[in-house]
C-alpha positions as CSV (number, residue, x, y, z in Angstrom):
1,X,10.2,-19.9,10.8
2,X,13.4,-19.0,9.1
3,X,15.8,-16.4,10.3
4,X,15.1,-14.3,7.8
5,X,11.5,-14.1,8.1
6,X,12.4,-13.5,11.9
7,X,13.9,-11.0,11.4
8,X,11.3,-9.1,9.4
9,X,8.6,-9.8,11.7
10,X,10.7,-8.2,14.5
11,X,12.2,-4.9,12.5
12,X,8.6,-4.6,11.1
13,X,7.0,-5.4,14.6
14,X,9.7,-3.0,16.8
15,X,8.5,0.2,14.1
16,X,5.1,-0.8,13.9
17,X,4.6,-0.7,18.0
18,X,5.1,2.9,18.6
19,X,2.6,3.7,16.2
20,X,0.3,1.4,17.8
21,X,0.4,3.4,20.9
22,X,3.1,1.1,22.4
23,X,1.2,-2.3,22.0
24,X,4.1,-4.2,21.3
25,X,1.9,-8.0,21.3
26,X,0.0,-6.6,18.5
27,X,2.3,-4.8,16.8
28,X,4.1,-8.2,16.3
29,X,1.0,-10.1,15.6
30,X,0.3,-7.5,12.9
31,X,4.0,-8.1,11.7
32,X,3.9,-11.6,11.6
33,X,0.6,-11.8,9.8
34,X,2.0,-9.6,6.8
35,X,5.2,-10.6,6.5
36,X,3.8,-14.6,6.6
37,X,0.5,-13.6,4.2
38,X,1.9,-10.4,2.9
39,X,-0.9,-7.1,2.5
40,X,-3.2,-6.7,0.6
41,X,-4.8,-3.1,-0.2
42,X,-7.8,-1.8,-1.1
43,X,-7.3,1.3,-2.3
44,X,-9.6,4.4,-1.0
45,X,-11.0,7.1,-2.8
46,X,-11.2,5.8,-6.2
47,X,-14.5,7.2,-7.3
48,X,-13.1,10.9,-7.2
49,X,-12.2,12.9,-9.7
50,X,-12.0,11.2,-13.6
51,X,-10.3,8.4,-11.3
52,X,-13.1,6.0,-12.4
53,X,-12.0,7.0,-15.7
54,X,-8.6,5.8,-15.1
55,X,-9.7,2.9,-13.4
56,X,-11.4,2.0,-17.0
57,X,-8.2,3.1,-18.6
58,X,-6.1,0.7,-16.8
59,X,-8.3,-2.4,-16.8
60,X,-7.4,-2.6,-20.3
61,X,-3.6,-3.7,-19.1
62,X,-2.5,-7.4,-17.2
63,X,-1.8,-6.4,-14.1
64,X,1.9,-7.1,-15.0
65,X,1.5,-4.2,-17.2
66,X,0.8,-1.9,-14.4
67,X,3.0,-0.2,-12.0
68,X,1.9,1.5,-8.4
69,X,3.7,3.3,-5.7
70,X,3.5,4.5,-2.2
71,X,3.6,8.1,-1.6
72,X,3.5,9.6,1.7
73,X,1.8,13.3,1.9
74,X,2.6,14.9,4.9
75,X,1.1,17.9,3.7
76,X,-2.5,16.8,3.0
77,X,-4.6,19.2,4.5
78,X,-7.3,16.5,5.1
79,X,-4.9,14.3,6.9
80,X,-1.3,14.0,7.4
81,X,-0.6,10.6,7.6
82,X,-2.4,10.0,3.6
83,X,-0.5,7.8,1.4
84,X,-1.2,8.5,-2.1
85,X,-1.8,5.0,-4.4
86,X,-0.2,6.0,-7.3
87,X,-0.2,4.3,-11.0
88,X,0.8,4.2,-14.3
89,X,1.4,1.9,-17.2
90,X,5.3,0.2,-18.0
91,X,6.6,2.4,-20.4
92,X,4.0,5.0,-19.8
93,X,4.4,8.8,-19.5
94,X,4.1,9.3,-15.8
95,X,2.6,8.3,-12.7
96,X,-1.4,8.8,-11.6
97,X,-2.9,9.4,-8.3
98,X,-5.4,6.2,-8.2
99,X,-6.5,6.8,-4.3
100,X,-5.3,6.5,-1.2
101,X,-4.5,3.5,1.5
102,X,-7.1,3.2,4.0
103,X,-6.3,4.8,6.9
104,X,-5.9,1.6,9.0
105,X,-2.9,1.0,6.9
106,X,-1.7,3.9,7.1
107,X,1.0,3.1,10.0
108,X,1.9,0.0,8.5
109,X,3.3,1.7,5.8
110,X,5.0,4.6,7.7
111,X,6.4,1.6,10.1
112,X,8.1,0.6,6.7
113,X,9.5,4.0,6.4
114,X,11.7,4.8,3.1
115,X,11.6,1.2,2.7
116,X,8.5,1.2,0.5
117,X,7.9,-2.0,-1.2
118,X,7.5,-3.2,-4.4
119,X,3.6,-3.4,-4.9
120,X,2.1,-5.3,-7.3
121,X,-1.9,-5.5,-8.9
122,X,-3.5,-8.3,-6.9
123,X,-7.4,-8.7,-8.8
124,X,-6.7,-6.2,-11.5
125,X,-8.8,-2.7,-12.0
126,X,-11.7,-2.5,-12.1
127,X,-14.7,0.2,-12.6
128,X,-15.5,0.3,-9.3
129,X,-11.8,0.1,-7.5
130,X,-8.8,-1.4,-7.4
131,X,-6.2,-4.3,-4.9
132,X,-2.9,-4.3,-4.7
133,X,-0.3,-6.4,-2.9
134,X,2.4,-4.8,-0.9
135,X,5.6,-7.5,-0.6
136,X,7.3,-7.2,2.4
């Protein structure tokens, strides 16, 4: 392991413990296995709204084409901790709220606080949802 990747796995592992009520062992095991394989999402919620339509929308672009972000929403009413998945195309007009990460992500990505990463399409969209990669 280099020292670099060391150090990721413990920075990511020391935030990602307290939100893993203190279980420091598995908060490094879950470190090491994202920061070795990186993450791959699955994004929730995507059969809301005209979000299928969108879905159809974007499938029409490489998944180079298309850009996503992580946006925390403290102020969901349904739950606090949601992370909107949102999307658009390069050069497009704007960003789209796709979904949502699964909620057993969820403190993975607070753990990586402002840091958000870059994500990128993993398997494309498709009618019925959408993966993307988070590169850590």
């Amino acid at each position: 392991m280099t020292r670099e990747m060391k150090s990721k796995v413990m920075s990511l592992g020391s935030r990602l413990a307290p939100r893993m009520d203190g279980d420091r062992s598995a908060a490094f095991v879950q470190a090491w296995a994202i920061v070795k394989n990186g993450l791959e999402i699955a994004v929730k919620g995507t059969s809301f709204a005209n979000r299928q339509e969108a879905l159809k929308r974007l499938a029409e672009y490489s998944p180079e084409q298309i850009r996503a972000v992580l946006v925390p929403e403290p102020t969901n009413p349904a739950d606090p901790a949601a992370v909107a998945v949102m999307v658009g195309v390069n050069n497009g007009r704007g960003l789209y709220r796709l979904g949502y990460v699964p909620r057993n992500l969820t403190a993975v990505v607070a753990a990586l606080g402002g840091r958000l990463p870059a994500l990128r399409v993993v398997s494309g969209m498709t009618t019925y949802g959408a993966r993307l990669a988070l590169a850590v």
